[in-house]
C-alpha positions as CSV (number, residue, x, y, z in Angstrom):
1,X,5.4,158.3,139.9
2,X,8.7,158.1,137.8
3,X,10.2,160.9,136.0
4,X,11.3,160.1,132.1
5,X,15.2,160.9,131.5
6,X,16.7,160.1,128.5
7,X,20.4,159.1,128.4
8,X,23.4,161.0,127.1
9,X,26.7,159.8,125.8
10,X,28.6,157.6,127.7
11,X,26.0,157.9,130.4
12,X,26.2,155.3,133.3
13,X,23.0,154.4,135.5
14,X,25.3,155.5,138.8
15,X,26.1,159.0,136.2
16,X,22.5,159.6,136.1
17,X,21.5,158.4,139.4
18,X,23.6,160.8,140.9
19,X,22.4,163.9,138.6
20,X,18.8,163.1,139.1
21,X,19.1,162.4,142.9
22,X,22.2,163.7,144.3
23,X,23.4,160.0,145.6
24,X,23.8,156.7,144.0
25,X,23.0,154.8,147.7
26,X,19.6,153.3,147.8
27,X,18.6,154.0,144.3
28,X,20.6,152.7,141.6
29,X,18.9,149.7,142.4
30,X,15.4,151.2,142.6
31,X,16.1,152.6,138.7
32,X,17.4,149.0,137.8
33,X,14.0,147.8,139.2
34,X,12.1,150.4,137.3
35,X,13.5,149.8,133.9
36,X,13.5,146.2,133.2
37,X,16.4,145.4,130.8
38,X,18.4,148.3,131.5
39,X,21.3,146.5,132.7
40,X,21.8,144.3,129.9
41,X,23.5,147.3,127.5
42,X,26.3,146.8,130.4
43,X,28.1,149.3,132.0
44,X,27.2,152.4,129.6
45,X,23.4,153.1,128.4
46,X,23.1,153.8,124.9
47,X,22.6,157.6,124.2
48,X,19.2,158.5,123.8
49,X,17.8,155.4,125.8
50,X,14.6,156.4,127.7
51,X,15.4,155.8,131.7
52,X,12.2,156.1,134.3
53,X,13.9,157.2,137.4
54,X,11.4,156.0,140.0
55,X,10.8,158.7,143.3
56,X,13.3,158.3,145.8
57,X,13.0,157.7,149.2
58,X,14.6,160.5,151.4
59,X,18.1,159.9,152.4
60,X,18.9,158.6,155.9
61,X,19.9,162.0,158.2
62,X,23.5,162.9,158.5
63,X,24.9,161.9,162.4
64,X,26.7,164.3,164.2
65,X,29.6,162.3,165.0
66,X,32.3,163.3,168.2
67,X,35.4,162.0,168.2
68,X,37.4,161.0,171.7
69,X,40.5,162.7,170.8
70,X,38.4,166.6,170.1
């Protein structure tokens, strides 16, 4: 399932990767997959360009990390 975004100005796949999903890891690529061609307008997507943002997987859980020194 894939929801339909459509671009805005000066809009970069990370830009909307991140509005959509909260994190760019793991998914810019999924997107890039999912919309064959989109990475030929380079590094900004043309305003109004349709974009199917594919579902995400969840993200990998935070680690509680300890440090030596606390």
């Amino acid at each position: 399932m894939t929801t339909p975004v459509y671009a805005q100005q000066n809009d970069t796949v990370d830009a909307l990767c991140w509005r959509h999903y909260g994190r760019t890891a793991g998914v810019t690529e999924a997107v890039l997959v999912a919309n064959p061609g989109l990475a030929e307008h380079g590094p900004f997507v043309p305003h109004g360009t349709l974009i199917n943002l594919p579902e995400a997987q969840p993200a990998a859980p935070q680690r509680h990390r300890v440090n030596l020194w606390d």
